[in-house]
C-alpha positions in Angstrom: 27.2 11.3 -13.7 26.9 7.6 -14.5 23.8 6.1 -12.8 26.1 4.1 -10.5 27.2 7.4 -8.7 23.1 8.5 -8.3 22.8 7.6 -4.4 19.7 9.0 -2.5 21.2 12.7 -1.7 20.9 13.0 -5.8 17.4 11.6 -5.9 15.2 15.4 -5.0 12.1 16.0 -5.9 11.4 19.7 -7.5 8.0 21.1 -7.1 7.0 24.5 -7.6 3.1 25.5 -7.6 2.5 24.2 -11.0 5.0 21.8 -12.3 7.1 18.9 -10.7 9.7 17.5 -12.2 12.4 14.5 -11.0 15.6 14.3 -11.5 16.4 12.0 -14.8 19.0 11.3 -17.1 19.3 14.2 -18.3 19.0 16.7 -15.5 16.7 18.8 -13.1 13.6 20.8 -15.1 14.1 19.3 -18.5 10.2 18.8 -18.6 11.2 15.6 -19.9 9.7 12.2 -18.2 12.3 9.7 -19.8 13.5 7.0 -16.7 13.2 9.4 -13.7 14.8 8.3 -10.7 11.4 8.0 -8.0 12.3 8.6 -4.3 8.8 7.2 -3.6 6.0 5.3 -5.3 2.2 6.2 -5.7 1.0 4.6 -2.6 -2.8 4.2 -1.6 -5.0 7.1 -0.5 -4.7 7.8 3.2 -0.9 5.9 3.3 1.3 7.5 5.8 4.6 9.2 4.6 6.9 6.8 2.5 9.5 6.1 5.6 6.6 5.2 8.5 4.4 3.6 5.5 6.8 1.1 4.9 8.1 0.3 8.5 4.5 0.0 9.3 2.7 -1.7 6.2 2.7 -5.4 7.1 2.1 -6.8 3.5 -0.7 -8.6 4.6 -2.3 -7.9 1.1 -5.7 -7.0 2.1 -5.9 -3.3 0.6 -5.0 -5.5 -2.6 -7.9 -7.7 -2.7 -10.5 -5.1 -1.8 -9.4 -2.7 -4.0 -12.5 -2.6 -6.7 -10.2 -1.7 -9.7 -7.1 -3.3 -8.6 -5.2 -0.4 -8.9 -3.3 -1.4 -5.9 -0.9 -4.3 -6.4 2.2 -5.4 -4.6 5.6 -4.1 -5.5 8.1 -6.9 -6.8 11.5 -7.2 -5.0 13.4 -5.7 -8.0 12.2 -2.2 -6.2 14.0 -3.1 -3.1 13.8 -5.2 0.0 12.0 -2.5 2.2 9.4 -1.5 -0.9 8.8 -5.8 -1.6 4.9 -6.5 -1.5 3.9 -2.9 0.0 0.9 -2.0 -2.0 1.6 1.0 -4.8 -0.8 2.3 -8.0 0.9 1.9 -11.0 -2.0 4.5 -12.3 -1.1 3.1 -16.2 -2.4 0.2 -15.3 -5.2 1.0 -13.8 -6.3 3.8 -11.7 -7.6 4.8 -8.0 -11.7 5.1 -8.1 -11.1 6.7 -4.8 -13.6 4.1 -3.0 -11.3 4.3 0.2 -12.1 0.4 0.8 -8.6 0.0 1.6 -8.3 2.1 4.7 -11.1 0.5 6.1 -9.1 -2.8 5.3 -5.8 -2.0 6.9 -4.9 -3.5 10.3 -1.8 -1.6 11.2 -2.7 1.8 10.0 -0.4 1.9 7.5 -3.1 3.3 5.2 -5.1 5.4 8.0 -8.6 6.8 7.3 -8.6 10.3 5.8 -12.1 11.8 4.7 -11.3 12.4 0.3 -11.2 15.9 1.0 -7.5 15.5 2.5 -6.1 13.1 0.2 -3.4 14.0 -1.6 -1.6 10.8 -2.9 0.1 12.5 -5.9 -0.1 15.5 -8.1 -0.3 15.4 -12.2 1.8 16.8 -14.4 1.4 17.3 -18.3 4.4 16.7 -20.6 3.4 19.7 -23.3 6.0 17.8 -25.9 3.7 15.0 -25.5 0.1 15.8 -25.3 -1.6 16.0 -28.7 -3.5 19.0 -27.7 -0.1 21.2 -26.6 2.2 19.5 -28.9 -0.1 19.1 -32.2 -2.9 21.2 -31.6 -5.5 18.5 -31.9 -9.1 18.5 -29.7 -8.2 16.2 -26.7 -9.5 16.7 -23.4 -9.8 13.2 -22.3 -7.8 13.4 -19.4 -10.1 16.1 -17.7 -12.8 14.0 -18.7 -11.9 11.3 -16.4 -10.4 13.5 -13.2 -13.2 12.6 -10.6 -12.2 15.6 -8.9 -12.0 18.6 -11.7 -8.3 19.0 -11.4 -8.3 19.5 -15.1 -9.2 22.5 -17.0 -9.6 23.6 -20.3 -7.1 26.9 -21.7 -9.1 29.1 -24.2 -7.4 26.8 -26.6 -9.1 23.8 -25.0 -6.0 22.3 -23.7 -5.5 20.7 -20.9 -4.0 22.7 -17.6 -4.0 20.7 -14.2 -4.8 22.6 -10.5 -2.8 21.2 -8.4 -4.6 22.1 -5.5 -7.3 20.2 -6.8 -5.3 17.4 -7.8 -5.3 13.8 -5.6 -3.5 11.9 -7.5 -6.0 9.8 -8.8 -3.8 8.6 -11.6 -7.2 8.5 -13.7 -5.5 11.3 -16.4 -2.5 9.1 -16.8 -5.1 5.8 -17.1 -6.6 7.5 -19.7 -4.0 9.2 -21.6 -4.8 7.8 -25.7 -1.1 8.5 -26.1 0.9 5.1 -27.3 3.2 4.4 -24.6 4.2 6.0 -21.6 1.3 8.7 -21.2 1.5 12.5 -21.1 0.1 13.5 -18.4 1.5 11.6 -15.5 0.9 11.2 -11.3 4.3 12.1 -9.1 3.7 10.8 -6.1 3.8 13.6 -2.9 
């Protein structure tokens, strides 16, 4: 299938209790991260679902500017006109500290207030062919180090193993992934 024919029927999500997956390149469940085809971006904590999010979201920029780690910035027009300057996290960059300044910011509701107990902005997954700890047996734990919320535990060979009931979506693994490059542990977005 040449990425030409990929319209939004053949962008689905996969999840299963443990692992999520998209759609790339190469097929569904590769556990393979390489340019996967997103039906949604990591959006801020409290955001309504993708569709009313983005009909509502009048890219006003404020949840921008109060964000205290500026992991909210505005999507560029190469992601569409519908997605162009609605806040995403790009959790690479930089991550979500959780601080929930933004919903208190938003004046349409776009990005309503949800106590942190209910948010659930994305759920991490671990690329086992990436991480140093799977992949090369070496003592990394870094990314549970970070998770704010314990999402991340340690195996009885002290490698990392997400909850992802647990899991926000944070993107504060990812963020601190020492991997070169794109990280291996990454945030899908719910």
């Amino acid at each position: 299938m040449l990425d030409s024919e990929l319209t939004p029927r053949f962008m689905l999500t996969v999840q299963d209790s443990y692992e999520s997956t998209i759609i790339g390149k190469e097929g569904i469940g590769n556990g393979k991260f390489k340019e996967p085809y997103r039906l949604f971006s990591l959006r801020p904590p409290g955001a309504l679902p993708e569709p009313e999010f983005t009909a509502v979201c009048n890219r006003c920029g404020r949840c921008v500017q109060v964000c205290p780690s500026n992991a909210l910035c505005p999507m560029p027009i190469t992601d569409g006109l519908a997605n162009f300057e609605t806040p995403h996290i790009v959790p690479r960059r930089n991550r979500c500290d959780l601080c929930l300044a933004c919903q208190k910011v938003c004046p349409t509701g776009a990005i309503a207030e949800v106590p942190l107990e209910e948010i659930r902005m994305g759920k991490a997954v671990i690329d086992k062919s990436r991480c140093i700890a799977w992949n090369e047996g070496k003592m990394c734990y870094i990314c549970g180090e970070q998770c704010p919320v314990l999402a991340i535990n340690a195996d009885e060979y002290h490698r990392p193993t997400v909850l992802p009931d647990k899991c926000v979506g944070c993107g504060s693994c990812e963020n601190a992934c020492p991997i070169d490059g794109e990280a291996a542990i990454r945030v899908f977005p719910n």
